[in-house]
C-alpha positions as CSV (number, residue, x, y, z in Angstrom):
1,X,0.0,0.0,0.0
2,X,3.1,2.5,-0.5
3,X,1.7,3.6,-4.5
4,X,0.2,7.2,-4.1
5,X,-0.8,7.0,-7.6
6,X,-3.9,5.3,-8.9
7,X,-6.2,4.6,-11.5
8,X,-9.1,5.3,-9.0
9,X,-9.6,6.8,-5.8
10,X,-12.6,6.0,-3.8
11,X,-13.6,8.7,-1.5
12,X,-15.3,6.9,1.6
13,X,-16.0,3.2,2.8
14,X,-19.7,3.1,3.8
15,X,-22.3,1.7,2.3
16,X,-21.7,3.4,-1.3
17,X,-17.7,3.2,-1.3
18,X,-17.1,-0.6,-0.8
19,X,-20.4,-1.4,-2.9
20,X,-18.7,0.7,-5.9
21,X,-14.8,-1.4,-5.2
22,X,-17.1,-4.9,-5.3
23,X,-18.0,-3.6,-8.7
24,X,-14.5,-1.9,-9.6
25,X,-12.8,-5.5,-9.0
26,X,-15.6,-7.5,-10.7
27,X,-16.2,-5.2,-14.1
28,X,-12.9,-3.6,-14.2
29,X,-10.3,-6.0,-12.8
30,X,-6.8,-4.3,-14.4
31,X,-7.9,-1.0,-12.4
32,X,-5.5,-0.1,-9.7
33,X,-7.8,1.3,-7.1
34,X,-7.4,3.0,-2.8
35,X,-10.6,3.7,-0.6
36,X,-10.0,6.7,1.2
37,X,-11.5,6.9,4.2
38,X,-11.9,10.0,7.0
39,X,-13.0,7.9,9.9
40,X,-11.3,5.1,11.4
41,X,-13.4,2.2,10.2
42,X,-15.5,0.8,7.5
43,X,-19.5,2.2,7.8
44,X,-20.1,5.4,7.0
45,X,-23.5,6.4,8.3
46,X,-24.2,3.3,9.9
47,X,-20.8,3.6,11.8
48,X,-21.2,7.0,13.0
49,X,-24.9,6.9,14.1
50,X,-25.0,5.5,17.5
51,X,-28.1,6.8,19.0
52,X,-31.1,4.1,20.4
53,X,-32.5,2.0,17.9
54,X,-30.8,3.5,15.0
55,X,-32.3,1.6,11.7
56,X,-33.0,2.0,7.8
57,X,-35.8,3.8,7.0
58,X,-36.3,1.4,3.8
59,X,-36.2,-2.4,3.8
60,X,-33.0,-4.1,3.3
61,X,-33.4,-6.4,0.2
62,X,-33.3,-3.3,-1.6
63,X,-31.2,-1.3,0.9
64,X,-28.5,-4.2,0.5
65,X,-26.1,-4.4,-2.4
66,X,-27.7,-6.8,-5.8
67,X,-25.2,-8.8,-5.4
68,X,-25.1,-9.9,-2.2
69,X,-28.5,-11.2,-0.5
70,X,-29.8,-10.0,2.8
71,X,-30.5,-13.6,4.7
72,X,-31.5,-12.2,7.9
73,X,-35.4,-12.2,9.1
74,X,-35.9,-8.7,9.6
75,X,-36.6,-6.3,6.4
76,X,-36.1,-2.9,8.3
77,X,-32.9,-3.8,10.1
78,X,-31.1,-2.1,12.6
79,X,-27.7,-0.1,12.3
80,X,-25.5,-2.8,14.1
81,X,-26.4,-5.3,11.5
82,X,-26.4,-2.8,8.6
83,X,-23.0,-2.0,10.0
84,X,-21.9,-5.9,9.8
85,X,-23.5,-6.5,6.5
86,X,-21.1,-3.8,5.0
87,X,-18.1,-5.5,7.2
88,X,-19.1,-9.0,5.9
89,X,-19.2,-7.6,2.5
90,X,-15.6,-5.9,2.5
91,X,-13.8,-9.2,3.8
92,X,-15.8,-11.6,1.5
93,X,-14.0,-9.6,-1.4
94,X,-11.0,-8.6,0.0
95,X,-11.5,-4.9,0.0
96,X,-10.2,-4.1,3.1
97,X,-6.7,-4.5,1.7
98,X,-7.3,-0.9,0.0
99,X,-9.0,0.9,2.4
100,X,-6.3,3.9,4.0
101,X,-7.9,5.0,7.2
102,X,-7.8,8.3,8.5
103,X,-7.8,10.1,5.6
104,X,-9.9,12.4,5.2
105,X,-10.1,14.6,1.8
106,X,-9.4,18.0,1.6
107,X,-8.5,19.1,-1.9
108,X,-9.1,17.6,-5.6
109,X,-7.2,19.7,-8.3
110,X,-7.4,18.4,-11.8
111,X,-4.6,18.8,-14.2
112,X,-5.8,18.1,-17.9
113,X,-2.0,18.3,-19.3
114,X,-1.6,14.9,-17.3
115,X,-5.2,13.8,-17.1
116,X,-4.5,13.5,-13.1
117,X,-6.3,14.3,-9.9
118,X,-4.2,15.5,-7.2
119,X,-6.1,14.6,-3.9
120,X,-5.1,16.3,0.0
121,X,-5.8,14.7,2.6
122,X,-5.4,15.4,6.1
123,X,-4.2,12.2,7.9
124,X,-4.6,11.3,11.3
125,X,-1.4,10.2,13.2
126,X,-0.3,9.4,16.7
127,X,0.7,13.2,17.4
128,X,-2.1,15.8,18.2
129,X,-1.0,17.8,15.1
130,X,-2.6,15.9,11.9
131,X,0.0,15.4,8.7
132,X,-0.8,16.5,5.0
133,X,-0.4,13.9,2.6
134,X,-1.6,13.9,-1.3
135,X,-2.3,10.9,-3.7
136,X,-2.4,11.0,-8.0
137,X,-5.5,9.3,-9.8
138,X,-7.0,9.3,-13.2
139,X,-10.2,9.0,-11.8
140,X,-11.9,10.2,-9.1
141,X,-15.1,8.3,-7.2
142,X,-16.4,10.2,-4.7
143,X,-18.1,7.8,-2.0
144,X,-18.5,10.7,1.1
145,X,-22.2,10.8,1.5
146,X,-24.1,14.0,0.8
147,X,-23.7,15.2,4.5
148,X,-21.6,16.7,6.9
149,X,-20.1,14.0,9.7
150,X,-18.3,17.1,11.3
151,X,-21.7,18.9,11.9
152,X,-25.3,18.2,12.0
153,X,-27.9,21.2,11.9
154,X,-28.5,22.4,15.5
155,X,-30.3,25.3,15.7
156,X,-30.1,27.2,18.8
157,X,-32.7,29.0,21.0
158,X,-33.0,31.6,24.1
159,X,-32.1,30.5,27.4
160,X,-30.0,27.3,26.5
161,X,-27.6,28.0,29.1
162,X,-29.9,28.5,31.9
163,X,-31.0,24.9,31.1
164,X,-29.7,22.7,34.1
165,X,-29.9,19.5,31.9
166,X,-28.3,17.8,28.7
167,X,-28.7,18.6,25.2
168,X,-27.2,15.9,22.8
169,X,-27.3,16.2,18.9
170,X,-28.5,12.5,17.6
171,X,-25.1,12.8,15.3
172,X,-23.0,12.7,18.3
173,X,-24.6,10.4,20.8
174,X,-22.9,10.1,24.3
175,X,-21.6,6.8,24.7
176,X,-23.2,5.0,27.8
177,X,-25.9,7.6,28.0
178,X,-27.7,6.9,31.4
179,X,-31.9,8.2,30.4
180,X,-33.2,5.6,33.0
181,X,-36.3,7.4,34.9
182,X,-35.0,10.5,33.0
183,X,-37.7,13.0,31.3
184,X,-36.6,13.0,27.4
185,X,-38.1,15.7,24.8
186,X,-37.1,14.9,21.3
187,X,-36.7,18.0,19.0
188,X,-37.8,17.5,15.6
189,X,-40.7,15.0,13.3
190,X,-38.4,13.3,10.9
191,X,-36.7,9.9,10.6
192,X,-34.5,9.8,13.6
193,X,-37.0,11.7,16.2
194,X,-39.3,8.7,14.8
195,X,-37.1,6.6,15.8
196,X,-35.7,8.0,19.3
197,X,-39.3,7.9,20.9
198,X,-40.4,4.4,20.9
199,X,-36.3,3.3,21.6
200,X,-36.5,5.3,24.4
201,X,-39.9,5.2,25.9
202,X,-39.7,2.4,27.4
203,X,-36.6,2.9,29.7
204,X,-37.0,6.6,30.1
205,X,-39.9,8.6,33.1
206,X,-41.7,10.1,30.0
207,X,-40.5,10.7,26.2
208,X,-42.3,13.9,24.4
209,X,-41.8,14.4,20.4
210,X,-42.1,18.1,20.0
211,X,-42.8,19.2,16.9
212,X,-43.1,22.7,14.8
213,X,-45.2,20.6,12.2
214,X,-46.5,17.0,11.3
215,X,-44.4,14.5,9.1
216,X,-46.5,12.1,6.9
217,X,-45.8,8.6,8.2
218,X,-46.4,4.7,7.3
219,X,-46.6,2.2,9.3
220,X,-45.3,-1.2,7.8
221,X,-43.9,-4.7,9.6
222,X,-40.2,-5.1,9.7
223,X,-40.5,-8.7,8.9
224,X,-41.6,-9.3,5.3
225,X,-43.9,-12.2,5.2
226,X,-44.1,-12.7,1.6
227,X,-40.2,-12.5,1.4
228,X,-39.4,-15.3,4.4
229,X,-41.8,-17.6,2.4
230,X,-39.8,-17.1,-0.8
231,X,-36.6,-17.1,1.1
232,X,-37.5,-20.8,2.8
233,X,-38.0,-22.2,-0.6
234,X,-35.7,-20.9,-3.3
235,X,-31.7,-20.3,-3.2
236,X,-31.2,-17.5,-1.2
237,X,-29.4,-15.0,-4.9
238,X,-32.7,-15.9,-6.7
239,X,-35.5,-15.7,-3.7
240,X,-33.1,-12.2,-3.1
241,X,-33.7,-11.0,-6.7
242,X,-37.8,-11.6,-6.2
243,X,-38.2,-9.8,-3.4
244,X,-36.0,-6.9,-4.6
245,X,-37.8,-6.5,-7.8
246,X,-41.4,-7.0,-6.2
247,X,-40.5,-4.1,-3.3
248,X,-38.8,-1.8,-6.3
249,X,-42.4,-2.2,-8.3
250,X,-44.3,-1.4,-5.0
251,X,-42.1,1.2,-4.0
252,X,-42.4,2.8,-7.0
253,X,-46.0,2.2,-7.7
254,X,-46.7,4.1,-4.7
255,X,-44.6,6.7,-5.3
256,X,-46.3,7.6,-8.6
257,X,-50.0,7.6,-6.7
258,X,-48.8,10.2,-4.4
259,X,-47.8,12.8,-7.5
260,X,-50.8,11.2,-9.3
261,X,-53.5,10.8,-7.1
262,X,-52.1,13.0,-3.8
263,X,-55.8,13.2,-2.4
264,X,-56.3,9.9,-2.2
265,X,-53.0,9.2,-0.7
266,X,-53.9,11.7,1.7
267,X,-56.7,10.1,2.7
268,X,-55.3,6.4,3.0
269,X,-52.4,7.6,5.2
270,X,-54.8,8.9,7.5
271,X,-56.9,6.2,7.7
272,X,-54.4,4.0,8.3
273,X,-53.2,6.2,11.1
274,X,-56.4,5.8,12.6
275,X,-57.0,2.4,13.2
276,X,-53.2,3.0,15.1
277,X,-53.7,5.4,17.4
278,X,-56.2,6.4,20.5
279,X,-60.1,6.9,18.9
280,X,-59.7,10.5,20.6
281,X,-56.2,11.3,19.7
282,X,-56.2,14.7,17.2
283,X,-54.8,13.8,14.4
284,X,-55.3,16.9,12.6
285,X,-52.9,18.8,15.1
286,X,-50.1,16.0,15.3
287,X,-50.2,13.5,12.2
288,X,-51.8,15.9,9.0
289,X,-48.9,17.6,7.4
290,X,-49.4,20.8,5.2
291,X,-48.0,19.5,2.1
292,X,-48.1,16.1,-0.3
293,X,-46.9,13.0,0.6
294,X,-43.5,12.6,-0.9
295,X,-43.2,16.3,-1.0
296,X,-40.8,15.1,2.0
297,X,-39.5,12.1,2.3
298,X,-42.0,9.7,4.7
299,X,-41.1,8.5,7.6
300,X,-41.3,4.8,8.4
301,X,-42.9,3.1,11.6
302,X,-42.1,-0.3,12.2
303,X,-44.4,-2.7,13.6
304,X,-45.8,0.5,14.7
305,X,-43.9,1.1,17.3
306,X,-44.2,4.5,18.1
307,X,-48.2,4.5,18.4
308,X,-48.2,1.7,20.5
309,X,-45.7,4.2,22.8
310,X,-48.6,6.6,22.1
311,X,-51.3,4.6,23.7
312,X,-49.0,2.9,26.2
313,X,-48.9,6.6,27.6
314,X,-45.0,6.3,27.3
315,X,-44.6,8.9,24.4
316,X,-46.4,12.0,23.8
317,X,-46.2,14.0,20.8
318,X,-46.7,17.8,21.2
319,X,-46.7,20.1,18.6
320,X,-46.0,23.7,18.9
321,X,-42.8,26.1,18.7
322,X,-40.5,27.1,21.2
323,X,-40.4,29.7,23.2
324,X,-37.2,29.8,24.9
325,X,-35.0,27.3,27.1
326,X,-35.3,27.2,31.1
327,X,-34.1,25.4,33.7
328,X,-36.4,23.1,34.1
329,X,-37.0,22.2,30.5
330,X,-38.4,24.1,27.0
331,X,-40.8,27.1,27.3
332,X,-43.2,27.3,24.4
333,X,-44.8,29.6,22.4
334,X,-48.4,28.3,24.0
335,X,-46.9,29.2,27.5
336,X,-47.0,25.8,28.4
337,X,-43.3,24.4,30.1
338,X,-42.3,20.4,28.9
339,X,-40.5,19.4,31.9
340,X,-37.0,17.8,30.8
341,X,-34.0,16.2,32.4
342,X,-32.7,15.7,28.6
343,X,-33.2,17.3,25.2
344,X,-32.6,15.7,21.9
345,X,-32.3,17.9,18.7
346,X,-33.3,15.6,16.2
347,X,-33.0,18.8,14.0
348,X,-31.7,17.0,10.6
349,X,-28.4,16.9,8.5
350,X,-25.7,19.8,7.3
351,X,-25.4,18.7,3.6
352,X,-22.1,18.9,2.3
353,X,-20.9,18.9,-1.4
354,X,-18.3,16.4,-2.0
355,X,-17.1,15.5,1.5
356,X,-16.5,19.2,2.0
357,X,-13.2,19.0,-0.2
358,X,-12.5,22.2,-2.4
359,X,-12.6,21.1,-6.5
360,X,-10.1,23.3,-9.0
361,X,-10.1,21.7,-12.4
362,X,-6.7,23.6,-14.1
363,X,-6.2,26.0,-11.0
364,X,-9.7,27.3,-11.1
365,X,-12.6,26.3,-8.4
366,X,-15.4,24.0,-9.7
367,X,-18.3,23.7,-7.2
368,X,-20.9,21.2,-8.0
369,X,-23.8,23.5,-7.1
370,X,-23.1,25.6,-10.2
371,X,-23.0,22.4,-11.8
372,X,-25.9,20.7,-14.0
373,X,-25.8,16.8,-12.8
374,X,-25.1,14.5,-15.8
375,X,-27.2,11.2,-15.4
376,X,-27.5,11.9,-12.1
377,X,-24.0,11.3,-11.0
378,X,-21.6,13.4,-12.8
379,X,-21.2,17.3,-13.2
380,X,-20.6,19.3,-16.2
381,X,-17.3,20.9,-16.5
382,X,-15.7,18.4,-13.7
383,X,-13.7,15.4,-15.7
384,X,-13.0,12.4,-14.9
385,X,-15.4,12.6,-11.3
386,X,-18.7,10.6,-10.7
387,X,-20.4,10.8,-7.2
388,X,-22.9,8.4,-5.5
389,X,-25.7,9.4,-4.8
390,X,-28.9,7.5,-4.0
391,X,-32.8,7.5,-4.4
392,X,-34.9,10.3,-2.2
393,X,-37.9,8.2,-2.7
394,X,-36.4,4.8,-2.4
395,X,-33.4,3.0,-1.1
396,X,-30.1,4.3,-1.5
397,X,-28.6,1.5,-2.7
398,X,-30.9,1.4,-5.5
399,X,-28.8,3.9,-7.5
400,X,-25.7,3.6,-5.5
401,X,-25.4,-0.2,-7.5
402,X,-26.5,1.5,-10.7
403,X,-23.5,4.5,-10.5
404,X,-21.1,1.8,-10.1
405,X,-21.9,-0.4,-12.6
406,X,-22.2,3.0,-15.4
407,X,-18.5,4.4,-13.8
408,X,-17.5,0.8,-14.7
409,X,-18.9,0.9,-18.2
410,X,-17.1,4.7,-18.6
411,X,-13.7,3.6,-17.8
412,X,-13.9,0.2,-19.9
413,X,-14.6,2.8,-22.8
414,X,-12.1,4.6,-22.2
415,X,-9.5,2.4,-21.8
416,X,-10.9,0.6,-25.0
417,X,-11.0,3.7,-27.1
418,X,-7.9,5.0,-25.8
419,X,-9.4,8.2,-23.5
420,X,-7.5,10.1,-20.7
421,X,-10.4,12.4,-19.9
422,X,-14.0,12.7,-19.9
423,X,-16.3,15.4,-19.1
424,X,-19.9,16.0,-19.4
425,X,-20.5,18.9,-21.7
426,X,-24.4,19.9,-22.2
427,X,-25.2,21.0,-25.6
428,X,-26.9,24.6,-25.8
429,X,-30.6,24.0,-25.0
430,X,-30.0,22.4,-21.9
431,X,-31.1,24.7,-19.4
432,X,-31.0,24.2,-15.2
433,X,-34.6,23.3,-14.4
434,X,-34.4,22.3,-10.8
435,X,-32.2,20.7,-7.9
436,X,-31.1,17.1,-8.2
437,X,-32.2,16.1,-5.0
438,X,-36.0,17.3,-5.6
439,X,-37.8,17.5,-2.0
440,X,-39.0,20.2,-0.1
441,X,-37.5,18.8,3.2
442,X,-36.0,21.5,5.4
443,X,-32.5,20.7,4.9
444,X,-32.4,20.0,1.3
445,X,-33.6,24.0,1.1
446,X,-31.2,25.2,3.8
447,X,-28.2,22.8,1.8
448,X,-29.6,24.0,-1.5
449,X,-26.1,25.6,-2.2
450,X,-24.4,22.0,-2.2
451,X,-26.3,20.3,-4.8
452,X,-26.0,20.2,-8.2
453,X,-29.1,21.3,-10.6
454,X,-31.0,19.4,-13.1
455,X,-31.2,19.8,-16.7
456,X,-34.8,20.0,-18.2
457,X,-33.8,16.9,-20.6
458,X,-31.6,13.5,-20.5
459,X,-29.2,13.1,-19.8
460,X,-29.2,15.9,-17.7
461,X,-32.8,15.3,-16.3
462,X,-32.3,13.3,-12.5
463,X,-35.3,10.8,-12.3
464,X,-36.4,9.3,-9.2
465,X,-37.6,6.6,-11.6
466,X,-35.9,3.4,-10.7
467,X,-36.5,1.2,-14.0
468,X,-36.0,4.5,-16.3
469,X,-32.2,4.3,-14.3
470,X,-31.7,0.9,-14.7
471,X,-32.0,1.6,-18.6
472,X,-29.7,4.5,-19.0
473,X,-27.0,3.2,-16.8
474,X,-27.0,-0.3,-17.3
475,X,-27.9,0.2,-21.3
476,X,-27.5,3.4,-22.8
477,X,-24.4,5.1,-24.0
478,X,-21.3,6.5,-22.0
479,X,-20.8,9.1,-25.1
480,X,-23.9,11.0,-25.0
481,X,-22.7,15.2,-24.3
482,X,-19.4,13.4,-23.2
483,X,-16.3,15.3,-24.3
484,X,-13.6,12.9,-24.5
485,X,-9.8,13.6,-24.7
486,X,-6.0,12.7,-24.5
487,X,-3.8,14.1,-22.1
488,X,-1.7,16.1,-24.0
489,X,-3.3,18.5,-26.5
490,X,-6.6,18.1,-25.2
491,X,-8.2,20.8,-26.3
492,X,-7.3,20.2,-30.2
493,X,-7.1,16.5,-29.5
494,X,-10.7,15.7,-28.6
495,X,-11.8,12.4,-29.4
496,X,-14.7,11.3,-31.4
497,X,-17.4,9.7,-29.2
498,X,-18.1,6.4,-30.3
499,X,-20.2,3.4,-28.6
């Protein structure tokens, strides 16, 4: 592992980064390749997330890689055996022979006389003072995430000091954190505040979900019947592929009915809520969002867990704003005081462009938010760089699999037709139409500035459209708006695209 110089760098070993070397090894085996990784093992999210009853938000046999089944009985698993899963996957392919540690990306600066990235990294060593290191590639896979692990979004309010309690951010759980008999209130109405309240209700005096405004939720079991019936009769790749495909289709099917039929959707959600939850309980006030379903992403309830809290008594949701902090707990805007011993801001995600590394392609800055997304994983005017990036209506890994296998395709071309550089180059009637990542979720509008835009046709145009993906990545051309070149020369030596 001495070689600083490599035909790929993979930026990250979570879920994304040692899915994409599975594929690297398999499709492009003559490749030279490192994993960069900030952090000290393999993970990502489901490393750094420590918090009670961390889980997926989608089900695992299409949260899991397509090439490697999910076997276990639970469909919405928890983080620990996410966590494992990724670990198994590494050492059953020998990826963790390429992983570097500790290094955490700084810089990229493209040269397009050599057709090489330059990457800084800031490496952790046994001294307090971290050492600068840099590594050469052709080309460049970023793996990172589209969030900060530094930082998550904490707002703050009047009168935290005066507070004679804890505040933890969900990001940066305490380890050991002793909420026995303790009053919790959980900031916040998304995924992880969904998923704090029923993990803690039961060990914890009284847990209270405080809310500015409702999040559309689904309840759904986190063992899939229909799956462990396949699974007990066919080989565990093929029953793997059934259930994928059948949850993909259902997924998606419902997806469309909420931009189709919204109304309807509406109504069903509610119902459903319904039969769930106390025959008195307001839904109106706690569970009726002001906007579409899907307009955000939804949040999942396993097994229901968090309305059988509800009428357990052992988890309250209130919803209202707050005034200010006190000692004894959160002031709101109602006048009314929630008692707490311990406050969780479950207040969402920083996003971050690129693992926060600054881009200069020839000694001038490239940021991806001024960007047009090609295909949903490239940007115009960056070469030789694809990032992986999932579904915001389905599982990550959806796409994630899909990236890998085009960036696969791309430098098979390349190599074939004798290309040192590639970069998407939209043709004059392209035009930026929207963001990539199209949801009206809080911190997608406050990270708006990190995210690239999308073109108002392909393959500029980012689909949430799973089998519309599959298509154009695994099947349509690596050439379209692609400007190929050789190193030397390149701008009088472009080559003719050519499939």
């Amino acid at each position: 592992m001495s070689s600083t110089d490599f035909d790929v760098l993979i930026v990250g070993a979570g879920l994304s980064g040692i899915g994409a070397a599975v594929h690297l090894q398999k499709n492009c085996p003559g490749e030279t390749y490192a994993i960069l990784e900030g952090r000290d093992a393999i993970g990502g999210t489901w490393d750094l997330f420590r918090y009670p009853g961390v889980r997926s938000d989608s089900d695992m046999y299409t949260l899991g890689y397509r090439f490697k089944p999910w076997k276990a009985a639970k469909a919405i698993a928890d983080g620990p055996s996410i966590r494992s899963y990724i670990v198994e996957t590494a050492q059953e392919h020998g990826i963790n022979q390429h992983i570097r540690f500790g290094h955490k990306v700084a810089a990229a600066a493209w040269d397009s006389a050599a057709a090489r990235w330059t990457v800084t990294t800031t490496i952790k060593s046994g001294t307090a003072e971290e050492e600068v290191g840099t590594l050469t590639c052709r080309f460049l896979y970023m793996c990172s995430g589209y969030y900060s692990y530094s930082q998550g979004h904490r707002p703050t309010w009047t009168g935290e000091a005066d507070f004679k309690g804890q505040i933890i951010h969900p990001q940066f759980w305490p380890e050991n954190l002793d909420y026995a008999g303790k009053r919790v209130v959980v900031i916040g109405s998304g995924a992880t505040a969904v998923t704090l309240v029923p993990a803690m209700a039961n060990t914890a005096a009284s847990v209270t979900m405080l809310q500015r405004s409702p999040t559309w939720m689904v309840s759904r079991p986190s063992s899939d019947a229909i799956a462990n019936v396949i699974k007990s009769v066919l080989p565990a790749q093929m029953a793997y592929d059934i259930v994928r495909w059948k949850n993909v289709t259902m997924g998606q099917w419902f997806y469309k009915q909420t931009r189709n039929n919204p109304g309807k959707v509406r109504e069903a959600l509610l119902g459903r809520l319904a039969k769930l939850l106390p025959a008195d309980y307001d839904l109106e006030t706690h569970f009726t969002p002001g906007y579409n379903p899907w307009d955000q992403r939804l949040c999942l309830v396993p097994d229901a867990d968090l309305f059988t809290a509800i009428k357990a008594g052992k988890a309250d949701i209130v919803t209202d704003q707050i005034e200010r902090f006190e000692a004894g707990g959160i002031r709101l805007k109602s006048g009314a005081l929630l008692e707490a011993d311990i406050v969780v801001t479950a207040t969402g995600l920083k996003l971050e462009a690129l693992g926060g590394m600054t881009v200069t392609v020839d000694g001038e800055t490239r940021r991806t938010a001024d960007a047009l997304a090609y295909k949903g994983l490239m940007f115009s005017g960056i070469p030789n760089l694809a990032q992986s990036f999932g579904y915001i209506n389905a599982s990550w890994t959806l796409r994630s699999d899909l990236i890998a296998d085009y960036v696969c395709r791309l430098l098979n071309h390349m190599r074939r037709t004798g290309a040192d550089i590639a970069t998407p180059t939209p043709a004059a009637d392209v035009t930026p139409e929207r963001l990539a990542m199209d949801l009206q979720s809080g911190y997608v509008q406050r990270g708006a500035d990190a995210l690239p835009r999308s073109g108002n046709r392909a393959p500029w145009l980012v689909t949430a459209d799973y089998k519309y993906d599959r298509r154009e990545l695994l099947e349509g051309p690596v050439t379209d708006e692609m400007r190929f070149a050789k190193a030397a020369g390149a701008a009088d030596r472009v080559l003719e695209a050519a499939e």
